[in-house]
Structures are given as structure tokens and as C-alpha cells.
C-alpha positions as CSV (number, residue, x, y, z in Angstrom):
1,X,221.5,217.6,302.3
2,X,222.0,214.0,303.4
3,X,222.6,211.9,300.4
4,X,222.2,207.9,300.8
5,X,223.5,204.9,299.0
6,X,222.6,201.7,300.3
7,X,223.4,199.7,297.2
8,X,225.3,197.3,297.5
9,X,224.4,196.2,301.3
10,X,226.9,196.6,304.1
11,X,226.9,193.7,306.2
12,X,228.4,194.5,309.4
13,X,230.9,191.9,311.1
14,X,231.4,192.1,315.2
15,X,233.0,189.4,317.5
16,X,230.1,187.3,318.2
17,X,227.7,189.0,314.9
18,X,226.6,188.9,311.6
19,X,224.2,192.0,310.6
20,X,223.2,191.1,307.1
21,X,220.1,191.8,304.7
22,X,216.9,191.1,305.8
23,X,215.6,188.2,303.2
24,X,212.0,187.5,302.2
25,X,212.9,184.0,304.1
26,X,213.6,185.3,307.6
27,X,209.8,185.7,307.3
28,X,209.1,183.0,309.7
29,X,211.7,184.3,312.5
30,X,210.0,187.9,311.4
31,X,206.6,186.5,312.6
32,X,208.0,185.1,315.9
33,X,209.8,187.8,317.0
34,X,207.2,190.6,315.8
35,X,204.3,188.4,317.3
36,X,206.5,187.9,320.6
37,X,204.2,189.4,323.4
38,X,207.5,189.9,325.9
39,X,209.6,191.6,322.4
40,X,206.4,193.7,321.5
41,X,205.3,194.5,325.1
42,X,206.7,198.3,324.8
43,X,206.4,198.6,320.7
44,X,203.4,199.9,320.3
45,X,202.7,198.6,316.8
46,X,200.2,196.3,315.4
47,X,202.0,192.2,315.5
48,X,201.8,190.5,312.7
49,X,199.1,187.5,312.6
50,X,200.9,185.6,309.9
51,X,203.0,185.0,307.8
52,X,201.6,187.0,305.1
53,X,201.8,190.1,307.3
54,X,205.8,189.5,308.0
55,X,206.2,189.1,304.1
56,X,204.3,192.3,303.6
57,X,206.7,194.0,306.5
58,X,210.1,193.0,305.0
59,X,208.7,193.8,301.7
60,X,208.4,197.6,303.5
61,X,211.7,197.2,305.0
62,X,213.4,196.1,301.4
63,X,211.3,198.8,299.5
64,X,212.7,201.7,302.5
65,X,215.7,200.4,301.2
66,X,215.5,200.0,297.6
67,X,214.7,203.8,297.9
68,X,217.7,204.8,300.2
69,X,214.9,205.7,302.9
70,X,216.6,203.8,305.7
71,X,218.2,200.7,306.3
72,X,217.5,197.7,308.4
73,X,220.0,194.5,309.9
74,X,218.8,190.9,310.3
75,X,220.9,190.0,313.5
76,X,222.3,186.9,313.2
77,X,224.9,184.9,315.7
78,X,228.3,184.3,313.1
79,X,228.0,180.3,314.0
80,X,224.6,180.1,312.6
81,X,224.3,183.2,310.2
82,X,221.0,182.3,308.3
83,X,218.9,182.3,311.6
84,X,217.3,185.7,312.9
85,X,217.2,187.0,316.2
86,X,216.6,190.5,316.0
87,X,216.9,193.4,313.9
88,X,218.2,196.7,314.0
89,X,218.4,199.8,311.5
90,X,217.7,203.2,310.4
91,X,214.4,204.3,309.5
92,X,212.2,207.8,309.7
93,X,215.5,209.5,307.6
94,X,215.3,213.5,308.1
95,X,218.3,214.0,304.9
96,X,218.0,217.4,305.2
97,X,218.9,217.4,308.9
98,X,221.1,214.7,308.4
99,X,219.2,212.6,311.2
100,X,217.8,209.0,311.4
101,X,215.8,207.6,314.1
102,X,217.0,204.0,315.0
103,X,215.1,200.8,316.1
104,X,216.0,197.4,317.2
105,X,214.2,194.2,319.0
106,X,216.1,190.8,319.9
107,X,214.5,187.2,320.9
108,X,213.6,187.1,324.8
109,X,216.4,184.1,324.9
110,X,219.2,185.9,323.8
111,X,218.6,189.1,326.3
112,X,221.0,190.0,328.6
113,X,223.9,188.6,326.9
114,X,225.2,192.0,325.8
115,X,224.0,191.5,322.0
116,X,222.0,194.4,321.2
117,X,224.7,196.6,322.9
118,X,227.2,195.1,320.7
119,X,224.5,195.5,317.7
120,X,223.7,199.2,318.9
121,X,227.4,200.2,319.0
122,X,228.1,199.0,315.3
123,X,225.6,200.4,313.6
124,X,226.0,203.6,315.5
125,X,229.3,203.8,314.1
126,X,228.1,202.8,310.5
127,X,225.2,205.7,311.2
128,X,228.0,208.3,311.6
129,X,231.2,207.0,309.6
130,X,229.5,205.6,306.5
131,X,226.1,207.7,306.2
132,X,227.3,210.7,307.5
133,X,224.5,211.2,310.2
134,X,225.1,214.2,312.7
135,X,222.5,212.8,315.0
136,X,220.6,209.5,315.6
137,X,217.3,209.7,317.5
138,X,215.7,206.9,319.7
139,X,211.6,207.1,320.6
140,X,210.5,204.7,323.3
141,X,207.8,203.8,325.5
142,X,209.4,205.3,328.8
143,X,208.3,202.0,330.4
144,X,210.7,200.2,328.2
145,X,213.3,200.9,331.6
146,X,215.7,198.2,330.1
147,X,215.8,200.3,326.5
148,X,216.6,203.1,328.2
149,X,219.4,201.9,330.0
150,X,220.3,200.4,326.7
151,X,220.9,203.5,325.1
152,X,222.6,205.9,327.5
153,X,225.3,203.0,328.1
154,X,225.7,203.5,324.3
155,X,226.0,207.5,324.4
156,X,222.5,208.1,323.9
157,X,221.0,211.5,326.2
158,X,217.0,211.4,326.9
159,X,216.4,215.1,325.5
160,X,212.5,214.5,325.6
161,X,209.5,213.2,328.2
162,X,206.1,213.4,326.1
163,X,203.5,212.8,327.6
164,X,200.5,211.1,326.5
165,X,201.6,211.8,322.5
166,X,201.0,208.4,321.3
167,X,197.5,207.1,321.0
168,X,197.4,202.7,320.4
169,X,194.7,200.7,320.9
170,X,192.2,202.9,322.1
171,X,194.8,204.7,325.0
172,X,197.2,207.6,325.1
173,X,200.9,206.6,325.9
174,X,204.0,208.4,327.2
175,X,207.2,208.8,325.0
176,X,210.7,209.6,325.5
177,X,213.2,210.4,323.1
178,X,217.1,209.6,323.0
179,X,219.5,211.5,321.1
180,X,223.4,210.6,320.1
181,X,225.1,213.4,318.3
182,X,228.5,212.5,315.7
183,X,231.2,214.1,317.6
């Protein structure tokens, strides 16, 4: 079985990013990018309406990783490395399969610059060299075309078309899952 550590934190270092710890003061950049109607538009999760509810969501994301349950990246530009503008990590952890699925968002004005691929690619390589993950899974709204494209530049295979598996507010959507395997 899949045994995790994530004490102390990894930050990860890449030519243009900082992916550190997600602190109880990135709440306000939490709120904006989880409340962002264009970021959100193919998550289909409840937004937060305040701050409160982004405090309570990186309270989740510190307690996943208090517990070694996954882990989760504030991405920050290196020139300004206290700001937010996505996030990225591991979460839904299958240790007996040795399997995590992955998630990520990034603010609409830093899309199309090639940062979540370079973001994606890093903790991909953290997924398999430093956790020891055989496979990483991606589930997304099929819609999400962008996301897609996204992950099968990055290695990622669709392996799965569900349809109408997901039921949020009051409809049933389609999902389609990615898999990378540790070669």
C-alpha cells in the first residue's frame, strides 16, 4: 500500500513558478478564483460566497493534508510569490492502488500563457518520483475542451465518456476521465 508523508511541504520551483502551501491568507485570492464564473464554468462545485467559505475550504485542503490524504499547490509567479493564481494538487488518494486524482484552476488573466502546463508537468513528476503514484486520474466536464487538450499534451489518455453520472444543481452532466500511468 501507498504510504504518504507530506510533512515537511515540498514546494516545487519551475522557470517562471513558485508552488508553495496553501495559507489561511490566500483566502481572499481563494474567494476570487473559486467565485470566478469563467474559472468555475466547468467545476461543478458549489462557489464560495465569502470569505468565510474560502477559510472553511483551505481549512479542508490543510486538514487533507495534515492527514497525508492529498496535497494541494498555491501557484504563485516567482516575482511576486505571496499572490495566488491558481492551485493544483492531489486529492481523492486510492493508497492501496497507488492512484490520486488531480485537480487544478488558474485566474482567466494568466490563461494561455502556458502556466498550468508548466504546473501540470511538475507535479506530475512529483506525483510519480516523490509519492510513488503508478497512476494519476483526471475527471472533467467533457465541455471543459480546453482541459482536455490540457491533459493529453501532458501524457494524459481519456480512458472514460460517462454519461450523465454527475447530477449539480438540479441536472445530470457528462464526465470524462484522464489517466497518466508512471512509466
Amino acid at each position: 500500500m501507498l504510504e504518504t508523508n507530506f510533512s515537511p511541504f515540498t514546494e516545487i520551483h519551475t522557470e517562471r513558478l513558485l508552488l508553495r502551501c496553501i495559507k489561511n491568507t490566500d483566502a481572499p485570492e481563494i474567494l476570487s478564483l473559486r467565485s470566478n464564473e469563467l474559472v468555475m464554468q466547468y467545476v461543478d462545485r458549489e462557489r464560495p460566497k465569502n470569505i468565510e467559505e474560502a477559510e472553511a475550504w483551505i481549512e479542508m485542503v490543510l486538514e487533507s493534508l495534515k492527514n497525508n490524504d492529498g496535497i494541494m499547490w498555491a501557484i504563485c509567479l516567482k516575482e511576486d510569490p505571496g499572490k495566488l493564481i491558481g492551485n493544483i494538487g492531489y486529492w481523492r488518494l486510492v493508497k492501496k492502488h497507488y492512484r490520486a486524482e488531480i485537480g487544478y484552476m488558474l485566474q482567466p488573466g494568466h490563461w494561455n500563457k502556458g502556466i498550468m502546463k508548466e504546473a501540470l508537468l511538475a507535479v506530475i513528476d512529483f506525483g510519480f518520483r516523490s509519492i510513488k503514484l503508478h497512476s494519476i486520474e483526471a475527471h472533467i466536464n467533457p465541455e471543459n475542451i480546453v482541459s482536455g487538450i490540457l491533459l493529453e499534451k501532458t501524457g494524459f489518455t481519456r480512458e472514460a465518456y460517462f454519461k450523465e453520472d454527475f447530477y449539480f444543481r438540479d441536472r445530470f452532466i457528462d464526465s470524462a476521465v484522464y489517466s497518466l500511468l508512471n512509466k
